[in-house]
VODO-488621 format. One record per residue (C-alpha): residue number from 0; x negated, y negated, z negated. Coordinates in Angstrom, 3 decimals. Layout:
BEGIN
SITE  seq      east     north        up
SITE  NUM         X         Y         Z
...
END
This chain:
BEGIN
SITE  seq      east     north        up
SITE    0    -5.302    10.113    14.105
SITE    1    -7.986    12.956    13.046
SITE    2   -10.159    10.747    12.555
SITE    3    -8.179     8.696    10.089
SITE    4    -7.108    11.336     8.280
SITE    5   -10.580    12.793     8.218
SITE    6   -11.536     9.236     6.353
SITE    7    -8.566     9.303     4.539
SITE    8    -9.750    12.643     2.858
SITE    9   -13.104    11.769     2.194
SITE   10   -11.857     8.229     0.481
SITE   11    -9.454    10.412    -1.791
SITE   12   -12.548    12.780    -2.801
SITE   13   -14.563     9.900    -3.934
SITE   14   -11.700     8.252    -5.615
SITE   15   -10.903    11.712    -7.022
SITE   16   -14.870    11.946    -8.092
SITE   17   -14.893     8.213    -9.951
SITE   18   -11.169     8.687   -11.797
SITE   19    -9.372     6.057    -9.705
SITE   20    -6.233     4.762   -10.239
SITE   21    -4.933     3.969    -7.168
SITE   22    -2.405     5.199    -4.654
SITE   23    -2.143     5.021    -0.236
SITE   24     0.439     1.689     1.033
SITE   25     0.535     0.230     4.047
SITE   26     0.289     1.757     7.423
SITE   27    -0.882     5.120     6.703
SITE   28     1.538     5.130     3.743
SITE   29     4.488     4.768     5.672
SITE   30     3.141     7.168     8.830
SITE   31     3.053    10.131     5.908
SITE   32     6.120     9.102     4.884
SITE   33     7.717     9.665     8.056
SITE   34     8.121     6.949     9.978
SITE   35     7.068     6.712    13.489
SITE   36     4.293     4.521    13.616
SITE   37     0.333     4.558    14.749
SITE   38    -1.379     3.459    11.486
SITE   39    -3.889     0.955    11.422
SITE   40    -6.061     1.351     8.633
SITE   41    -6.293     2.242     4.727
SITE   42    -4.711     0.719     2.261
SITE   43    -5.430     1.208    -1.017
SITE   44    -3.959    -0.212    -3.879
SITE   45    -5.428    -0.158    -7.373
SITE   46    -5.824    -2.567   -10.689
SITE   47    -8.909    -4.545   -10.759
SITE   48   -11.197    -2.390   -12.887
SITE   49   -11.049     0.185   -10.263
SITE   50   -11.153    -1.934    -7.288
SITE   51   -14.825    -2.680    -8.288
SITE   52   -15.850     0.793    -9.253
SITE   53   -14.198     1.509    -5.358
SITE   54   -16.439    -0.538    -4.051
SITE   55   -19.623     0.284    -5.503
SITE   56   -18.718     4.627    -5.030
SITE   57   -18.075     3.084    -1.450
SITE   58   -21.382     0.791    -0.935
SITE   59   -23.625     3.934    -3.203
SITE   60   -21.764     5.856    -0.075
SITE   61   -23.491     4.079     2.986
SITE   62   -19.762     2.464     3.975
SITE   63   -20.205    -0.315     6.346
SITE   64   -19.367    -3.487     4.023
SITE   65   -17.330    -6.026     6.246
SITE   66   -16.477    -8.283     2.077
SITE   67   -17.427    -7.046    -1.205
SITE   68   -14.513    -6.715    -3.803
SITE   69   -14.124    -9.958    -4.686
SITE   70   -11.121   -12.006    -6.254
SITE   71    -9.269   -13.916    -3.354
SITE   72    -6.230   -16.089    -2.955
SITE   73    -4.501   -17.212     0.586
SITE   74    -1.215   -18.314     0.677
SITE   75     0.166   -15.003     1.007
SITE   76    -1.603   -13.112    -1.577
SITE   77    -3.845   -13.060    -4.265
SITE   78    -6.032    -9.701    -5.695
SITE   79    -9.536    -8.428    -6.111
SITE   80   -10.022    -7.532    -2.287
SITE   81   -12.637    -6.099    -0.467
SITE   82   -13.065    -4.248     2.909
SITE   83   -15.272    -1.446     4.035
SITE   84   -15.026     1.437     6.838
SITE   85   -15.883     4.816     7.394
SITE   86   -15.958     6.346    10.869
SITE   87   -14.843     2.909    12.452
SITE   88   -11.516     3.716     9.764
SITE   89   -10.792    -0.180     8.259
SITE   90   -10.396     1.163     4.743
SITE   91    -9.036    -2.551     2.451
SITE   92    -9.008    -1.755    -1.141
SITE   93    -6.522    -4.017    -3.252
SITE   94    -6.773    -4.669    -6.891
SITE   95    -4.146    -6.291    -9.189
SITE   96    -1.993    -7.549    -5.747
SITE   97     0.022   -10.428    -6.342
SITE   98     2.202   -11.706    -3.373
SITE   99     3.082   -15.380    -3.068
SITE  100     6.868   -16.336    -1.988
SITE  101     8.250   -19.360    -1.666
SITE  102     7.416   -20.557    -4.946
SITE  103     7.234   -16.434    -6.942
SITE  104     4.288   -14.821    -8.083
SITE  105     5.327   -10.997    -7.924
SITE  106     2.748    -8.899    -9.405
SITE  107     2.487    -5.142    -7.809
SITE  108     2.675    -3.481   -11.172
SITE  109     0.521    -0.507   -10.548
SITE  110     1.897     1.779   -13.689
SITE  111     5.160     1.370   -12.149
SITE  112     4.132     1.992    -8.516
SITE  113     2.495     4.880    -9.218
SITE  114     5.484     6.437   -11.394
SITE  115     7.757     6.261    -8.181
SITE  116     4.878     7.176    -5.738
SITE  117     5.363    10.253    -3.819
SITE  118     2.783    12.844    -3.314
SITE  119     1.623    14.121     0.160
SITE  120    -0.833    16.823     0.952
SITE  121    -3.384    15.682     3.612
SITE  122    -6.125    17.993     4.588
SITE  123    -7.148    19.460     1.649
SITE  124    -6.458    16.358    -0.740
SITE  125    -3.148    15.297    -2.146
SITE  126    -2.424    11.644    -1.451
SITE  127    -0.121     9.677    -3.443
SITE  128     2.347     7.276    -1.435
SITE  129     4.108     4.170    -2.257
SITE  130     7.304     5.089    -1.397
SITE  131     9.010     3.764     1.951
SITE  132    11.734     1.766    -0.859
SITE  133     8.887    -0.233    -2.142
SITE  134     6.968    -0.723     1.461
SITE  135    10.834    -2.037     2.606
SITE  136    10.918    -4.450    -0.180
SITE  137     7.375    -5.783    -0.148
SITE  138     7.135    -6.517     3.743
SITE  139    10.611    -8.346     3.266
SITE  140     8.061   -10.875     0.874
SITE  141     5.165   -11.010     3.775
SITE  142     5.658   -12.895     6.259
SITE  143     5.316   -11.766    10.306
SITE  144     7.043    -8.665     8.712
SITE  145    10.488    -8.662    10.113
SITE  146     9.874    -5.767    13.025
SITE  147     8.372    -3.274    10.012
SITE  148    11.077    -4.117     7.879
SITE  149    13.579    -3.166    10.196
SITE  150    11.711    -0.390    11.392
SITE  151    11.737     0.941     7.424
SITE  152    15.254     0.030     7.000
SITE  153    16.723     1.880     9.837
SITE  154    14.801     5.198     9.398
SITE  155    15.703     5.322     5.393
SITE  156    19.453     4.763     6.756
SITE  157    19.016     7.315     8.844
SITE  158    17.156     9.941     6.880
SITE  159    18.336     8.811     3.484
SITE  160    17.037     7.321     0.433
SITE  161    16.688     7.037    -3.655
SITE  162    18.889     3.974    -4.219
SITE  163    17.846     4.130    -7.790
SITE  164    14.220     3.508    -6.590
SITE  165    15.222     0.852    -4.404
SITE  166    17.170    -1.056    -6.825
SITE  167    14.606    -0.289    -9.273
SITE  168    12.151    -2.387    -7.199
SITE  169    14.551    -5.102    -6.214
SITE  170    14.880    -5.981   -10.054
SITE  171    12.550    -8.376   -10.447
SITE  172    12.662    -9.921    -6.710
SITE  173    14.169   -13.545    -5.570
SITE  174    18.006   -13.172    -4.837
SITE  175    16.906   -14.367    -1.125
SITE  176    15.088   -11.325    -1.003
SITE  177    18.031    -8.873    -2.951
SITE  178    20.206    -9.998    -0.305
SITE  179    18.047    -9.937     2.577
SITE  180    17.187    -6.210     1.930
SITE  181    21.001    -5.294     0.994
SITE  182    22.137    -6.734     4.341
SITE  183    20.262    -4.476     6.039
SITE  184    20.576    -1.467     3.995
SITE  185    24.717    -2.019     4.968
END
């Protein structure tokens, strides 16, 4: 975990030194948020412009490169994507994120995620989080997600949440999706 958070700190810096937009989802997102998990890796959310200028602070920085930022599409997602590491931390940075469901194109509207996002001091850096509402509502889109979903759900039942935020973020989702999360929010 030191060592991740060690990365994470140094990532934040650079981001800090460039003038980023961006903000921490994903594993590490939710594990500062509270929930009881091991995180994985880094991942960092931003709009396209500064996914590139990410990835060259981060190749000018001696990174490992595992993929340049680069536009990519699978059937899951689509966004300027790119993947680098730092002290053997996967670090995936994630520009202009679209997910693909079932026929939707929902755009991660950054402006708006980073109005809601929650800030976290880590080390000597303060982090901004998606909050665990979004995180609930996105990995109800991806598929393979339904343990983390769960896992979200029951630990904002059981420590609370902004239902304002959440419904916020449900606005603009599939009604399979609205009723999938308010089923387990019951």
């Amino acid at each position: 975990m030191n060592i991740l958070l060690r990365a994470l700190e140094r990532v934040a810096s650079i981001l800090d030194e460039i003038d980023a937009r961006w903000v921490l989802a994903g594993s590490t997102a939710s594990y500062l948020n509270g929930l009881k998990i091991t995180p994985k890796d880094i991942d960092i959310l931003t709009d396209h412009l500064s996914a590139y200028r990410i990835g060259n602070a981060f190749e000018s920085r001696n990174f490992l490169i595992e993929r340049r930022i680069n536009y990519s599409e699978t059937e899951s997602y689509a966004s300027h994507y790119g993947v680098f590491y730092l002290e053997d931390v996967r670090i995936e940075v994630i520009g202009d994120l679209i997910i693909k469901y079932k026929g939707f194109l929902i755009k991660v509207d950054l402006d708006e995620l980073l109005s809601y996002s929650i800030e976290k001091q880590v080390r000597s850096k303060v982090i901004l989080l998606v909050p665990l509402e979004w995180q609930l509502v996105m990995n109800a889109l991806i598929p393979n997600k339904e343990e983390r979903l769960e896992m979200i759900a029951n630990y904002l039942k059981k420590v609370g949440y902004n239902n304002e935020i959440l419904t916020f973020f449900l606005r603009k989702m599939p009604e399979e999706i609205k009723e999938k999360i308010n089923e387990l929010m019951r």
